[in-house]
N, C-alpha and C positions, 0 to 999 in steps of 0.2 A: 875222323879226327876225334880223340878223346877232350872232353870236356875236364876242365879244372873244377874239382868237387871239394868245397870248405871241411877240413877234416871234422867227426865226428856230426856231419849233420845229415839228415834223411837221405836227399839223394846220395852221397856218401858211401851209409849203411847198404841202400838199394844195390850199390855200383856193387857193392864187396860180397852181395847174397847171389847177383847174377854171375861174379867171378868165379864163386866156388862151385854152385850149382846150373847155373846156367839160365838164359831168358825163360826158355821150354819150362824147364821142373818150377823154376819159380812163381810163373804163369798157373801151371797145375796146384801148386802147393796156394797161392790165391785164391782160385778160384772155388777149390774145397772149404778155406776158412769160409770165405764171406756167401758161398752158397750161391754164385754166379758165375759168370765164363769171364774171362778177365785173356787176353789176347798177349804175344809175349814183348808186343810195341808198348803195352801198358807198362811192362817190367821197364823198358828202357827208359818211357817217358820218366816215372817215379826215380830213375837214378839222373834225370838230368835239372841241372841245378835249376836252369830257368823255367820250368813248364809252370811249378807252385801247384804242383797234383802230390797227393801222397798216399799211400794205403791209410785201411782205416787200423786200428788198434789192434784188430780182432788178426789182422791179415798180418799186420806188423810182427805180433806174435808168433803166428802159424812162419814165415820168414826167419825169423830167429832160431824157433825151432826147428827146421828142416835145414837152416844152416850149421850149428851143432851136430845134429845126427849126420850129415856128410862130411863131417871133422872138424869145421867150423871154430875158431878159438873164442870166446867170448859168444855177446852176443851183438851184433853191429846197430840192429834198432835200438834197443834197450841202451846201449852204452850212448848212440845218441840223444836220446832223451836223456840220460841222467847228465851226460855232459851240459846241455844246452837248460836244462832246468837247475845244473848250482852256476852259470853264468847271469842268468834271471837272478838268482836269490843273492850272489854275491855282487851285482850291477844296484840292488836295494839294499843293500850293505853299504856300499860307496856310498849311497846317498842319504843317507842314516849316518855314518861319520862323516861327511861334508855337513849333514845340521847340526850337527853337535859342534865339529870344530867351527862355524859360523855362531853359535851359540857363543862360545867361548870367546870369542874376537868380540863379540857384542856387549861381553862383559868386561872384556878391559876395556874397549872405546868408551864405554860410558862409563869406566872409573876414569880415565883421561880425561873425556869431557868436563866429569864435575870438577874436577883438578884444577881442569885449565880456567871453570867458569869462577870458581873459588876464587884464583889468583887473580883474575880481570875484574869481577867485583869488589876487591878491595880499593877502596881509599890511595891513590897514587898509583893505581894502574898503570902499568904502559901500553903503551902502542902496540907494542909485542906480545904484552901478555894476553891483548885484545884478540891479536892474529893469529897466537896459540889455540885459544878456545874456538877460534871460527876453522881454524883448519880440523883439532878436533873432533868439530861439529861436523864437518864434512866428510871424515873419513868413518864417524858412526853413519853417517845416512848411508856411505858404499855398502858398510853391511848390511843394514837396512836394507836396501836395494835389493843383496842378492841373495837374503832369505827371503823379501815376496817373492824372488821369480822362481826360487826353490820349491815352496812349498805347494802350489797348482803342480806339482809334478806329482806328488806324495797322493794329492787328490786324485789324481789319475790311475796309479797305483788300487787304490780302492776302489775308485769305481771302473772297470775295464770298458773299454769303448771298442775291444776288438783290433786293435791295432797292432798290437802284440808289443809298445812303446816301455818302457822303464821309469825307475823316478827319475832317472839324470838326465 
């Protein structure tokens, strides 16, 4: 049974380098890069999505390579990484215009707030103009609220914990 493989990701690449060349030559073309013996169940494992094994760089390379030279269109590793590293930088993009468009929100609730608290501090206040300010009040703390849970995202970002996690 073939396994469902996430387009453009490692096992993926693996599935589409043993496609063309095959487990054997791929196994061989491994085992030269990284200067080891590498078996052709290794090649299978690397193309199946759940193991979480992957060649190293060195091998990934040597794979690409020998995919090209047997007619190969692109290159399956390489297009993987480049895919799955502008999904990274544009998932911290998202999250970068989500603080900005929460920035923005924070600046008209608190021209609202003042607004509201202007009109309820006057001299003949009402009741209403009371309830304006306090709802107001409560729709700047939602933003409040959801730039702190934002920003411990952003921290993570800069400091990696290995998780492989995003700012969102």
């Amino acid at each position: 049974m073939t396994k469902a493989r996430t387009p453009d990701s490692f096992a993926d690449a693996m599935g589409k380098v043993i496609a063309l060349i095959g487990a054997a030559e791929a196994a061989n073309v491994a085992s030269q890069a990284a200067g080891r013996t590498y078996a052709d169940r290794t090649m299978y494992e690397w193309a199946n999505p759940d193991s979480g094994t992957l060649p190293s760089l060195a091998v990934a390379l040597a794979l690409d390579t020998a995919y090209q030279l047997a007619g190969g269109e692109d290159a399956p590793f390489r297009d993987a990484f480049s895919h799955q590293l502008g999904m990274a930088v544009d998932q911290q993009d998202v999250c970068r215009r989500e603080l900005v468009a929460d920035q923005v929100e924070l600046l008209r609730e608190s021209a609202d707030l003042s607004a509201a608290l202007i009109h309820a501090a006057q001299p003949g206040a009402s009741p209403l103009d009371h309830h304006r300010a306090l709802v107001e009040a409560q729709q700047l703390d939602g933003v409040l609220r959801r730039i702190r849970r934002r920003l411990p995202k952003f921290l993570r970002l800069s400091m990696p914990d290995g998780s492989g996690r995003t700012g969102v």
